[in-house]
C-alpha positions in Angstrom: -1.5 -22.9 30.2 -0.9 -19.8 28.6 -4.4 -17.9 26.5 -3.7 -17.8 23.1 -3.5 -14.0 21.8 -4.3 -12.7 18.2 -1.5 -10.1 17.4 -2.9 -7.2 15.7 -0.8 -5.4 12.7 -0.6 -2.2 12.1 1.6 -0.8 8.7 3.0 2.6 9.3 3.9 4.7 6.6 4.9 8.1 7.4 4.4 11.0 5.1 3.4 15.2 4.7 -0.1 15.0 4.3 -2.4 11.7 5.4 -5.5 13.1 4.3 -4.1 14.0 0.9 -3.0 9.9 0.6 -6.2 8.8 2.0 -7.7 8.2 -1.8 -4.5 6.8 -2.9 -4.3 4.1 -0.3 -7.9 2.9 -0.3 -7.9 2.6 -4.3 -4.4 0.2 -3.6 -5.8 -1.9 -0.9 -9.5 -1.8 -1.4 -9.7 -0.2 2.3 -12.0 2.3 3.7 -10.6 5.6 6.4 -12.3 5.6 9.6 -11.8 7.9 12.3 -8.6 8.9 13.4 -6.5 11.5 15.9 -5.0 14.9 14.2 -1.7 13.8 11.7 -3.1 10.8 11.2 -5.1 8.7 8.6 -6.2 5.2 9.8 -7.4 2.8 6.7 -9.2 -0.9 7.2 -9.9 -3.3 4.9 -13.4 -3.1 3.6 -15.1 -7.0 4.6 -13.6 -6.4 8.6 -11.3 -9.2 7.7 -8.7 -9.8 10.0 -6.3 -7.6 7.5 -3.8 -4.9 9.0 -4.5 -1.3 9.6 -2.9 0.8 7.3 -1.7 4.1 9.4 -0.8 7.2 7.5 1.4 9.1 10.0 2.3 12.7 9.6 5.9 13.5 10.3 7.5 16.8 9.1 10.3 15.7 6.8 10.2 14.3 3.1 11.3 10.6 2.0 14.3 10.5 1.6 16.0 7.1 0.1 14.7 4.1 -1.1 11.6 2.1 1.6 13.5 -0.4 3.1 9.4 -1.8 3.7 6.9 -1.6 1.4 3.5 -3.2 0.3 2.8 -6.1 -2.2 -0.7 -5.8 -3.7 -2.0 -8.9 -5.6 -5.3 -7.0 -7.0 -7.9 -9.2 -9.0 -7.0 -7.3 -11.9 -3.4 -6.1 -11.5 -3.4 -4.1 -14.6 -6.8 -1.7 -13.8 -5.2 -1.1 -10.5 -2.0 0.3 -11.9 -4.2 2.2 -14.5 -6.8 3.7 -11.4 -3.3 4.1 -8.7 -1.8 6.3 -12.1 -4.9 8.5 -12.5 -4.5 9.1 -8.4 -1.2 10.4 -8.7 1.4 7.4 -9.0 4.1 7.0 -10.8 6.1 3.6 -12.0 9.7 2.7 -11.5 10.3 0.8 -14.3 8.5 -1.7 -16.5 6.6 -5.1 -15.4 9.4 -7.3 -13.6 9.4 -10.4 -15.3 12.8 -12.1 -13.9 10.5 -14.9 -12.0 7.4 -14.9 -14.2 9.1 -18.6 -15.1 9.9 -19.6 -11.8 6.9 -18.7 -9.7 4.1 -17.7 -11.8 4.4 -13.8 -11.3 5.5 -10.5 -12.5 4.9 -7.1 -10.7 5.3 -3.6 -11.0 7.1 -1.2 -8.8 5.4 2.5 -8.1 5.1 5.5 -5.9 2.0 6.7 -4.4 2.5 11.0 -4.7 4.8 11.1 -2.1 7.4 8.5 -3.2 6.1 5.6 -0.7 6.8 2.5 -2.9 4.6 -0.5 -3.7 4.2 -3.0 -5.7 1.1 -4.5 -8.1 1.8 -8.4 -8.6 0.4 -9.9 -11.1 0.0 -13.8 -11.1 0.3 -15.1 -14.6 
């Protein structure tokens, strides 16, 4: 009988300047840097909860084109993150979607870390 295995995650997002995002992405997933090669910026989450590495990866073209990928984050307090991700540079697409506040229970916001990675602040109403 075959060992069970944990697969490990790792979420790339490629982008200029990792260190530059490094502030950014810790203030949107509560996760700390740790030691990583050249080009790269590796983030875990705080606790050493089984979460999934974030991995800033350097590559030497812009975005281009909406993420076909991007993060959910369902923050405590949706509303102070968006305020504290704003202050680091973000910028929101749009208002709160509210299309299936009825249905499920949640709104969210869609924004851009500084260089144009989307995610998205949930909010659970």
């Amino acid at each position: 009988m075959a060992e069970s295995v944990t697969v490990r995650i790792s979420i790339v997002i490629d982008c200029l300047d990792p260190a530059a995002l490094i502030p950014f992405w810790e203030a949107a997933l509560d996760y700390r840097h740790v030691d990583s090669p050249p080009g790269y910026a590796a983030l875990v989450a705080r606790g050493g909860e089984a979460s999934p590495t974030l991995l800033l990866q350097q590559v030497p073209e812009h975005k281009v084109g909406k993420n076909r990928v991007h993060l959910d984050v369902h923050p405590p307090d949706p509303r102070e993150r968006v305020t504290r991700l704003e202050a680091l540079g973000a910028t929101r697409l749009g208002d709160w979607d509210e299309h299936l506040v009825e249905a499920a229970g949640v709104r969210w916001l869609v924004l851009q870390d500084p260089e144009g990675n989307e995610l998205c602040v949930v909010e659970h109403v």
